[in-house]
C-alpha positions in Angstrom: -50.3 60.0 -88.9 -46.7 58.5 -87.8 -44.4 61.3 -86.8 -42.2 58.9 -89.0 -44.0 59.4 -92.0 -41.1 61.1 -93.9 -38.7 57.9 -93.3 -41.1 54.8 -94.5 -40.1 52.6 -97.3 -41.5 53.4 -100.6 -43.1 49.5 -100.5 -44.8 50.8 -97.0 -46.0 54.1 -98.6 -47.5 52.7 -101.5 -49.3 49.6 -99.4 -50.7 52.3 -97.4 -51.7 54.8 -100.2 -53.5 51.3 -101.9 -55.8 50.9 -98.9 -56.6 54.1 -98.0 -55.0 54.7 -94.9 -53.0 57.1 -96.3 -53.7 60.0 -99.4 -50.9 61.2 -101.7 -51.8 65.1 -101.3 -51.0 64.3 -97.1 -47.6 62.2 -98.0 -46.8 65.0 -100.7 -47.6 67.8 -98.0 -45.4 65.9 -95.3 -43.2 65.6 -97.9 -42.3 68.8 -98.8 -43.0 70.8 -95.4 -39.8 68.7 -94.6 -38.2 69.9 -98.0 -39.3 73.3 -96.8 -37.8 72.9 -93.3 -34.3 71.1 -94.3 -33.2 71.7 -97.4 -32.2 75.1 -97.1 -29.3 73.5 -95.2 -28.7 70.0 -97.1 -29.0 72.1 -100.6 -30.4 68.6 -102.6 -32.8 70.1 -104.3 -32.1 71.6 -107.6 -35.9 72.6 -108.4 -39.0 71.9 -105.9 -42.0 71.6 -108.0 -44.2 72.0 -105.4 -47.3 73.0 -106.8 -47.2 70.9 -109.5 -46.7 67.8 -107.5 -49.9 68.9 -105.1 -51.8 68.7 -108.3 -50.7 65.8 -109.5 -51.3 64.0 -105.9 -54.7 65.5 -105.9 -55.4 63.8 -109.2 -54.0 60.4 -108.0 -56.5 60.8 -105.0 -59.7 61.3 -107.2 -58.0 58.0 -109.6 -58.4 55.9 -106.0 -61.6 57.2 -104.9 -62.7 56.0 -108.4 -61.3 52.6 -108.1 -58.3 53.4 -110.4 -54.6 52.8 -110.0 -51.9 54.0 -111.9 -49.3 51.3 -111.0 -47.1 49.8 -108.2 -46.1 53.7 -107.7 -49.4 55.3 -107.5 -49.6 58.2 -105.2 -45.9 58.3 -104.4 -43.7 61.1 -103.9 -40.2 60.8 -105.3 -38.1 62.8 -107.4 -35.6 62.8 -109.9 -32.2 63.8 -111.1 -31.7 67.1 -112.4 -30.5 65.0 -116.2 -33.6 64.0 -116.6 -35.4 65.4 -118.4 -38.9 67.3 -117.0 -41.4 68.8 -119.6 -41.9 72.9 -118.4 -39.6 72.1 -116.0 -35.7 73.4 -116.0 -33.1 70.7 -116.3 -29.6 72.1 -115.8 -27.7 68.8 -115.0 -26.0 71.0 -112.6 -24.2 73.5 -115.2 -24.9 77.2 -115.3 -25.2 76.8 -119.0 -28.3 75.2 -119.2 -30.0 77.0 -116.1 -32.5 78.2 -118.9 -33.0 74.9 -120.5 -36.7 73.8 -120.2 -37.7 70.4 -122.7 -40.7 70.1 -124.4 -40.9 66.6 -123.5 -40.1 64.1 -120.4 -37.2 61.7 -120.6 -38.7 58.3 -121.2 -37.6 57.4 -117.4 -39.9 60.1 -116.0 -42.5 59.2 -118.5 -42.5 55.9 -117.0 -42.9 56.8 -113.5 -45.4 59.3 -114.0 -48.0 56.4 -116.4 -46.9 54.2 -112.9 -48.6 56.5 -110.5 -45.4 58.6 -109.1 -45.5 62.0 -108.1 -42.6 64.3 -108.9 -41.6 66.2 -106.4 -38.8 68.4 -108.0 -35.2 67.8 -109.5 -32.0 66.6 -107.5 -29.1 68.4 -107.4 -26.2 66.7 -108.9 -22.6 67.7 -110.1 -21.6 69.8 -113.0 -22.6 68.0 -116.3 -22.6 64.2 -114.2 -18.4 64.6 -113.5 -16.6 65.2 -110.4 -17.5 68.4 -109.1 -20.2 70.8 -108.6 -20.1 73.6 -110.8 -18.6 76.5 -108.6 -21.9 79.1 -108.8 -23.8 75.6 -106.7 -23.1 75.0 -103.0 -22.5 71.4 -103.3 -25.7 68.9 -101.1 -24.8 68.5 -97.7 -24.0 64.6 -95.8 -26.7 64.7 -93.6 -25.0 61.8 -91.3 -22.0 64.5 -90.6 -21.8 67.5 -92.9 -17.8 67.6 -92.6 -18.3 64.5 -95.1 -18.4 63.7 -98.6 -21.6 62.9 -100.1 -20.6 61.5 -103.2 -20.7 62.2 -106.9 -22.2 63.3 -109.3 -26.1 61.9 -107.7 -25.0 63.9 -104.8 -28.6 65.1 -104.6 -30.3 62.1 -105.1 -28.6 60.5 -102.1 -28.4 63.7 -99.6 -32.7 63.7 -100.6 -33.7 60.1 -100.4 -31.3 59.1 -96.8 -32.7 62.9 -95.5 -36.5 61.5 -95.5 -37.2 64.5 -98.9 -38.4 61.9 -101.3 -39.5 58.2 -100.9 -36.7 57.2 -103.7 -35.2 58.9 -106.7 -33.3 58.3 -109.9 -30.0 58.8 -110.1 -27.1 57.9 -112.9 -23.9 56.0 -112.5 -21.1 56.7 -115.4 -17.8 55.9 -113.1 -19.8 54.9 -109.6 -22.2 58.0 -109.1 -24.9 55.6 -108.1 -22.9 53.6 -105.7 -20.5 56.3 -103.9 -23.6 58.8 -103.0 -25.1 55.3 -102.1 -22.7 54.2 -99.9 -22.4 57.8 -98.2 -26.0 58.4 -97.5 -26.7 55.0 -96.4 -28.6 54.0 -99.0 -29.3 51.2 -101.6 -28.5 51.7 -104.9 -28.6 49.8 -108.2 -26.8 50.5 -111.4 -28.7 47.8 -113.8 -27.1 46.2 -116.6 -26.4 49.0 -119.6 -29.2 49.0 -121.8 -31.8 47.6 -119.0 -33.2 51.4 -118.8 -33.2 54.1 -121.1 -31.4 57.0 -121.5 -33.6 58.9 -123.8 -33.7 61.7 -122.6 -31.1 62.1 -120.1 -28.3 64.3 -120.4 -25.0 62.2 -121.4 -21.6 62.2 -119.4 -20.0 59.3 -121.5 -23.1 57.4 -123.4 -21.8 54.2 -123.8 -20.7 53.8 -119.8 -24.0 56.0 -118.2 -26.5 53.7 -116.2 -29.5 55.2 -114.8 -31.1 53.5 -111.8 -32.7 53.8 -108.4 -31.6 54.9 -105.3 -33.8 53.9 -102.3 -33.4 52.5 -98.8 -34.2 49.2 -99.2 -34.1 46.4 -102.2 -37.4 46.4 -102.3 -38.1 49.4 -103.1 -35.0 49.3 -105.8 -37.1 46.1 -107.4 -40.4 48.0 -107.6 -38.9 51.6 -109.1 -36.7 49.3 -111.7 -40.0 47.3 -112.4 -41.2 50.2 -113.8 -38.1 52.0 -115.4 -37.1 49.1 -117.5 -37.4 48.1 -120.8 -37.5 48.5 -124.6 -38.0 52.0 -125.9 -38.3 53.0 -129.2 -36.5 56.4 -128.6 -33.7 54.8 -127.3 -31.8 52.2 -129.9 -29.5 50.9 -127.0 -32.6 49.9 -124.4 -32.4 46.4 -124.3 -35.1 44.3 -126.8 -36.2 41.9 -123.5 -39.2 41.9 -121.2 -39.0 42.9 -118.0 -39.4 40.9 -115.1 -41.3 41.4 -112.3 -38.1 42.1 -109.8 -40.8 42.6 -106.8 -42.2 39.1 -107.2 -39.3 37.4 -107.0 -37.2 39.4 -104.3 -37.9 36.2 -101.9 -35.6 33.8 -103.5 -32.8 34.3 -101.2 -29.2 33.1 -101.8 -29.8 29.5 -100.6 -27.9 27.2 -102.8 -25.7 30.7 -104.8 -21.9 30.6 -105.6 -20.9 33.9 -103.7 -17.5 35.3 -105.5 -15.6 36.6 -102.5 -12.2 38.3 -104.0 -8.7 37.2 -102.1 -7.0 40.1 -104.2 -8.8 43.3 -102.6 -5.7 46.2 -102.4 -6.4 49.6 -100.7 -8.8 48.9 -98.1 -9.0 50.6 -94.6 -10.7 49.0 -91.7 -14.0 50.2 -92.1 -14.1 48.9 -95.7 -13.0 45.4 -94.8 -15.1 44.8 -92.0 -18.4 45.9 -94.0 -17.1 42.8 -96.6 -15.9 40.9 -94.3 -19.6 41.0 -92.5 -21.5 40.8 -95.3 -19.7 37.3 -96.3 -20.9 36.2 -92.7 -24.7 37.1 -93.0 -24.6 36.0 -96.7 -22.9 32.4 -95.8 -25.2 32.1 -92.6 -28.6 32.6 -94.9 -27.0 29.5 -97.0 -24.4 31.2 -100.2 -21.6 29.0 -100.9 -18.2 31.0 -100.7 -16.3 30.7 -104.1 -12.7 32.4 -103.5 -11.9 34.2 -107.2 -9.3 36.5 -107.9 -10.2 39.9 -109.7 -8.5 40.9 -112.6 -6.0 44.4 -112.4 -8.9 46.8 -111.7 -6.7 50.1 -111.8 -5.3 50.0 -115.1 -9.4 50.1 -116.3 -9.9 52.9 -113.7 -7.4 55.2 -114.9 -8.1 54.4 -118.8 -11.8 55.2 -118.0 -10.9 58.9 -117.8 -9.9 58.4 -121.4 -13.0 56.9 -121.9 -15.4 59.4 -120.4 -13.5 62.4 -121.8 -13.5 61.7 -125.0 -17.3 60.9 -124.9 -18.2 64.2 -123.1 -16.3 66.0 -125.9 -19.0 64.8 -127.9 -21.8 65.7 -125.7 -20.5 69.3 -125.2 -19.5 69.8 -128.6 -22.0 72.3 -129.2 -21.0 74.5 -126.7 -17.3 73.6 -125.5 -15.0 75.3 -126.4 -17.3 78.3 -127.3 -18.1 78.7 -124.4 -15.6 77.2 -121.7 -16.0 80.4 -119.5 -19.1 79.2 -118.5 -17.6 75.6 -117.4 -16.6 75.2 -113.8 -12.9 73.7 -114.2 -13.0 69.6 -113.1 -15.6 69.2 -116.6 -14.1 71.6 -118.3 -10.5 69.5 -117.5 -12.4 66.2 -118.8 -13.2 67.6 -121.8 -9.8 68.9 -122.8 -8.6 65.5 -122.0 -11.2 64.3 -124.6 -10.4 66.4 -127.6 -6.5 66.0 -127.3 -6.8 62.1 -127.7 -5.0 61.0 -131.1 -6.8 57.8 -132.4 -4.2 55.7 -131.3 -4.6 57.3 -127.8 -8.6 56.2 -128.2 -7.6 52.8 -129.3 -5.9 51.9 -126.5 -8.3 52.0 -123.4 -11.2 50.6 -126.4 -8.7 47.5 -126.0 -8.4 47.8 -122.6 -12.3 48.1 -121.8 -12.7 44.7 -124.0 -10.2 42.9 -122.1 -11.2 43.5 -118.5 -14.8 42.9 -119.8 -14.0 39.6 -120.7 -12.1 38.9 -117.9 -14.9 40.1 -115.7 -17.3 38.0 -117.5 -14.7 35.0 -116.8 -14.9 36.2 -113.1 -18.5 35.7 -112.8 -18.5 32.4 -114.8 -18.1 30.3 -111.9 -20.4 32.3 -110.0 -23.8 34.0 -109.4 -22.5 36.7 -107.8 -19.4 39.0 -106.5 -19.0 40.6 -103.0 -17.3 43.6 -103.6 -16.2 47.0 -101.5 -17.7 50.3 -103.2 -14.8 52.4 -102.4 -11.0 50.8 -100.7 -11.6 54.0 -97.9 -14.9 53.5 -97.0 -16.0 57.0 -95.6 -13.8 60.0 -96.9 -14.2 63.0 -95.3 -14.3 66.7 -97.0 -11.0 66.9 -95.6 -9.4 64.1 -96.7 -10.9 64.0 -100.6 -9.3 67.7 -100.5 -6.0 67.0 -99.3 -6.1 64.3 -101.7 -6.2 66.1 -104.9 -7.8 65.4 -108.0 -5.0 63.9 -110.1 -6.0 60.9 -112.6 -4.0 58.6 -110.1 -6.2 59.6 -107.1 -9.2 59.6 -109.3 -8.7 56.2 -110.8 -8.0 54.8 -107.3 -11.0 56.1 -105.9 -12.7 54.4 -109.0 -10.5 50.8 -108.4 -13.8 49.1 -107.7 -16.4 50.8 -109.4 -15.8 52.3 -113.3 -14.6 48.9 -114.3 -18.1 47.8 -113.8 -19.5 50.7 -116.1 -16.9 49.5 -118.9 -18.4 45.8 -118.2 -22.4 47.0 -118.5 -23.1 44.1 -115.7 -25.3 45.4 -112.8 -24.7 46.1 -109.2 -26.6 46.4 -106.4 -24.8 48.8 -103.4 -26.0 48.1 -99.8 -25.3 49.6 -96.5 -23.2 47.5 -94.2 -22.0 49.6 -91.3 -21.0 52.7 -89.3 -17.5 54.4 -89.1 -16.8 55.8 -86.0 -17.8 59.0 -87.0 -20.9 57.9 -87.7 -20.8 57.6 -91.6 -22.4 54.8 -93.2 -20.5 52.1 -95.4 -21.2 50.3 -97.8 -20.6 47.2 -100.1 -21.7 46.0 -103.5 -22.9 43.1 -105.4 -22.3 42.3 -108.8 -24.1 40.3 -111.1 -24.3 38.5 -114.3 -25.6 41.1 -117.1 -29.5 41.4 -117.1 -29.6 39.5 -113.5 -31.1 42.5 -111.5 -33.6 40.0 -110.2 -30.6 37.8 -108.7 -28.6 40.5 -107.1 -32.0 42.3 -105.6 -33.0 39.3 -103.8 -29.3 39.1 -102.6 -29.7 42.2 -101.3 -33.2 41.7 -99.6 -32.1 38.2 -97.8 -29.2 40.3 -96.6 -31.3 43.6 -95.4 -33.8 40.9 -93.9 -31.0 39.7 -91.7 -29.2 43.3 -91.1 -31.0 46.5 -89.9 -28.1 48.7 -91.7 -30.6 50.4 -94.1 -33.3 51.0 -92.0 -30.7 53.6 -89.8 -31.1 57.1 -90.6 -29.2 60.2 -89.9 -29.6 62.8 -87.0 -31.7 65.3 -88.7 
């Protein structure tokens, strides 16, 4: 067995689980004797369900001795965010409140990777309630590329696990760029689909009408087959897009040959790193046959900092039941969100509800005369520990951190993230695509033409 075992691509694990070369109870067992080993130090786990997935791996090895598959996922180990919901199994999404919670029932997500073959390894860590910080009884997950750096928020978890070889790929949910900045941190691709693409029955809410929940994997091939089976109409979830779901594996071949590539001339608050990781990607994209399209983006910040708005005053609804009863138990950044929320007059709510349909149109105007916008994830394209603390967490620095990202969770339209360098330090960067609403299929084989060119996301940190 390859001393490497822990880093293959979910695609590689499941080809090899299919013909027998490999069992699920040995890629579980590798799996979490590496969990076991690391994790103590990378703290990305929330919950290791350890026996539970050695059971559930032994059961997918008797369904291939018998002939039987589950699905494109059969056999494989990944795990999940800790909003997610996990029957017997505590979800917390990272607040001390709900240590004790355990649902009766999966969230339909989970339901849908299990009935595909996946084996659940445990629940990711993430920040408190799916906001800005970790709640301050949690030592936050640790960058495993250089531990003096961020690792992103709130699916810190999911992308400290999945770039750390502890999972083959996991779920993780983007409300403000949570998919994208752990992403871009951990070297990892990530795709927020269009809102509505998956469900969110049965995943703890931030802000319900701007939460995304996708995959976070190391390669867009992998993203394609995990969203293949995420996606789609659910019945418990009125906002799941009525449409079929296409088979985003099949078609991750079909390049960028011939597509309008947006590439913006109005990018503000970008340091080196940042602008050579877009500047790069243009390159590869242009050399594998995309036709450049200059477009100018609409003002980004004045969405970024009304998002706060936004998100606050849906959180105050999801906490309602326990906040402000119970704001002792709420570590302060969440807690600070939620005041926000509840001192909004309507007028005050009115306002950024204008906003958000204004910079949705002119992002849909944006992408008219293209297939598909090159964009940075973050204007600094590695912040250090250091530097996000000096920093401060006012709603200025806040929105500008979220220049490029939250505008796209007002919007609904998907992106895919993709790494596309080193910093000095040894940090990864990354970059994003955006694409027209319900064309994951477009933005994925984007990102595969690109990662066939590149070797950016098959680099992995000194562990």
């Amino acid at each position: 067995m390859s001393a490497e075992l822990h880093y293959e691509s979910l695609d590689g694990i499941a080809r090899r689980l299919k013909t027998h070369e490999l069992s699920s109870v040995e890629a579980t067992r590798t799996i979490l004797d590496r969990i076991a080993r690391l994790d103590g130090r990378l703290r990305s786990y929330a919950t290791v369900t350890a026996e539970r997935a050695l059971r559930d791996a032994s059961e997918r090895d008797a369904d291939s001795s018998a002939g039987v598959s589950r699905g494109p996922l059969h056999g494989v180990p990944i795990a999940v965010k800790d909003l997610c919901n996990t029957a017997g199994i505590a979800t917390a999404a990272g607040m001390s409140i709900n240590a004790r919670n355990i649902p009766d029932r999966d969230a339909t997500v989970v339901t849908r990777l299990k009935a595909a073959g996946a084996v659940i390894l445990g629940k990711l860590q993430m920040t408190e309630g799916a906001y800005g910080a970790h709640h301050p009884t949690i030592v936050p997950p640790v960058n495993p590329w250089n531990a003096d750096y961020w690792t992103g928020v709130s699916s810190s978890g999911s992308g400290v696990a999945t770039a750390a070889g502890l999972c083959f790929a996991s779920l993780g949910s983007d409300t403000g760029g949570s998919i994208r900045f752990p992403s871009t941190m951990n070297g990892l691709t990530g795709l927020k689909p269009t809102w509505g693409r998956v469900s969110r029955a049965g995943v703890f809410p931030l802000a319900e009408s701007l939460d995304h929940v996708g995959p976070m994997c190391r390669s867009a091939l992998d993203a394609a087959l995990v969203l293949g089976v995420i996606a789609g109409p659910d019945p418990d979830d009125p906002t799941a897009a009525q449409r079929a779901v296409p088979d985003y594996a099949a078609s991750i071949g079909g390049g960028v040959d011939g597509k309008r590539l947006g590439v913006p001339t109005n990018l503000i608050g970008m340091d080196a790193d940042a602008q050579r990781a877009i500047d790069a990607a243009r390159a590869v994209f242009l050399d594998a046959g995309a036709l450049p399209v200059e477009v100018t983006l609409p003002e980004l910040d004045e969405a970024a900092l009304k998002w706060l708005s936004l998100c606050g005053v849906e959180a105050a609804l999801a906490h309602e039941a326990t906040f402000p009863a119970r704001r002792a138990e709420y570590g302060a950044e969440l807690a600070g969100l939620i005041d926000l929320g509840r001192s909004l007059s309507a007028l005050d709510l009115a306002r950024p509800q204008l906003l958000r349909a204004r910079v949705s149109g002119q992002i849909e105007r944006t992408l008219s005369s293209i297939d598909m916008l090159l964009m940075p994830v973050m204007g600094v394209a590695a912040p250090s520990l250091a530097a996000m603390k000096a920093a401060g967490r006012s709603p200025e620095t806040v929105a500008a951190r979220l220049r490029y990202t939250a505008p796209f969770d007002m919007s609904g339209h998907p992106t895919l993230t993709l790494p596309g360098g080193m910093t000095g330090e040894g940090v990864p960067v990354g970059f994003q695509i955006v694409g027209h609403s319900f064309d994951e299929a477009g933005i994925l084989a984007a990102g595969h033409a690109y990662q066939q060119a590149t070797a950016w996301h098959l680099g992995r940190p000194p562990l």
